[in-house]
N, C-alpha and C positions, 0 to 999 in steps of 0.2 A: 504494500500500500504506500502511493507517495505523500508528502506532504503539501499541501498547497494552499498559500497565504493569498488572500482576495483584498487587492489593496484599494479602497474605497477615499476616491479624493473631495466626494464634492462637503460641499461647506454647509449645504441643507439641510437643517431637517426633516423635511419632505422633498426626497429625491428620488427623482426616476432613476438616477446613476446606480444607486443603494439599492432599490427596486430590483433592476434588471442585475446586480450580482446579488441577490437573496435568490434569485430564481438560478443561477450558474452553481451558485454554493452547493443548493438541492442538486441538479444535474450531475455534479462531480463526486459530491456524498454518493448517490446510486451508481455512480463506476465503482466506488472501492478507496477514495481517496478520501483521507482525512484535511478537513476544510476549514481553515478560521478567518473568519473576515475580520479584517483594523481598517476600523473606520478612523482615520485620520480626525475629523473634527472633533471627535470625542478624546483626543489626544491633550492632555495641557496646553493652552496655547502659550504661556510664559517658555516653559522650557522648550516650545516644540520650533519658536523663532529664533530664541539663545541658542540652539544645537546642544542643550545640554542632555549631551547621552548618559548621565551619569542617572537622572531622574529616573526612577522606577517603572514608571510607563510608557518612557520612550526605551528605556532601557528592553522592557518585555516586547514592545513591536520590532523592533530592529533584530533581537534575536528569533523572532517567530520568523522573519523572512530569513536571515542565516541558516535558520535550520528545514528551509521549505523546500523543495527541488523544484518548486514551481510557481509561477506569480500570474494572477490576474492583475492588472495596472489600470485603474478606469476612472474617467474624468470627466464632470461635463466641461462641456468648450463654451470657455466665456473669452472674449473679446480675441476670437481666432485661435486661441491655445490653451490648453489645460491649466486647471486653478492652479493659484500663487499657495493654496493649502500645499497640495501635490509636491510643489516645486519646492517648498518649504522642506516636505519628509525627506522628498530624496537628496535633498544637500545634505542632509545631516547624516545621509549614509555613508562608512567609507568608499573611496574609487570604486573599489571593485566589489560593491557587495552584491551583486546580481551575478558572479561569476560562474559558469555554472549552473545557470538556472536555467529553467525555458520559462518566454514570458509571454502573455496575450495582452499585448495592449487594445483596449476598451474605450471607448468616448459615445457622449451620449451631447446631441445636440438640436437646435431649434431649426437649421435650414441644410438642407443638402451643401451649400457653401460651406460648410466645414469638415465635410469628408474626406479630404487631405489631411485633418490637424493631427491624424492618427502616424500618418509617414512623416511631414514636415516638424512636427512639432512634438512627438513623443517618442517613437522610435529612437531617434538620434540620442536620446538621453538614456533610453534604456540599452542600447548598442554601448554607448560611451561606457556604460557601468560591467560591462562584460557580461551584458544578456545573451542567451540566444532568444531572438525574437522571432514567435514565431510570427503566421498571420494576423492582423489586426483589424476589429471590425468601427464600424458605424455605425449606432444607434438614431433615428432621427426622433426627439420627443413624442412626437405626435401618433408617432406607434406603440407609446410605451401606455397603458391604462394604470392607473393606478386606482383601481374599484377598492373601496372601505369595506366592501362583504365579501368579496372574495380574492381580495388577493389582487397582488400585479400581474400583469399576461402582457404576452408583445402579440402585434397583429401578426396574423401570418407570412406576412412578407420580410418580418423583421425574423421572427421565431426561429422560420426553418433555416436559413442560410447562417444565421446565429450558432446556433445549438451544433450542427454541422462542424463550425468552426471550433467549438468551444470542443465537442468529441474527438478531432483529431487533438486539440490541444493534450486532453485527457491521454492519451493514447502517444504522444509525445514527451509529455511527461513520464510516466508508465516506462519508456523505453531509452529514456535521455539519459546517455551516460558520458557527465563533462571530460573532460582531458582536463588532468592536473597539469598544469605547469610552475614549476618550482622555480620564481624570483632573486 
């Protein structure tokens, strides 16, 4: 069974982002993989701007990704790029804490104009940190429901090619085995 940390950047507390990985989280639990979402905003926000990793609950998210072999990375897109929460966690990781890892970067946003923010604007930073990335998808809002009696659901158009994605991730996880290289 691998481990896989669901990194939840938006700043909401009512978000589609959180939403649609509550529904990933579920999908990955039923392959066999043990799942813990960090929602980022629920993070201290004192220590979380200081970088102080010494604080006990930055301290516990940064080792739950250390010890993950896989990362969901998901964002809404606010003014063309993932939130300054997001951009916040990941400074405060070392260079290479993603080494090793396989990663699905995620983004959830209001217009098909931001369907690029997942290559231009996340990618590079999850690359930088020695991800292997895998495919990354695009959420557009307006697919995502967020019904109070039953739960979140994406429309079909978003679900299937979604989930798709998210099972090969499963399934590259499952089989990803990094190359150490010794610095």
């Amino acid at each position: 069974m691998a481990s896989i940390v669901v990194l939840a950047g938006s700043p909401s507390t009512t978000s589609r982002t959180a939403a649609v990985l509550d529904l990933l989280a579920l999908r990955l639990t039923g392959h066999g993989h043990d799942v813990r979402i960090v929602s980022i905003r629920e993070l201290p926000p004192g220590p979380l701007l200081a970088a102080d990793t010494h604080h006990p609950a930055i301290c516990d998210a940064v080792a739950a990704i250390a010890g993950a072999h896989g990362l969901i990375v998901a964002s809404p897109i606010y003014k063309a790029a993932y939130t300054g929460l997001l951009k916040a966690f990941l400074d405060l990781l070392p260079q290479y804490a993603l080494a090793g890892k396989t990663v699905l970067p995620l983004v959830t946003g209001g217009t098909p104009a931001h369907v690029l923010a997942v290559d231009y604007a996340l990618r590079p930073v999850l690359t930088s940190m020695g991800a292997h990335v895998g495919q990354g998808y695009f959420v557009l809002d307006q697919l995502i429901n967020l019904a109070p009696t039953t739960g979140p659901t994406l429309a079909p158009t978003a679900e299937r090619p979604l989930l798709s994605i998210v099972d090969a991730f499963s399934e590259a996880v499952a089989s990803f085995r990094p190359v150490t290289v010794t610095v």
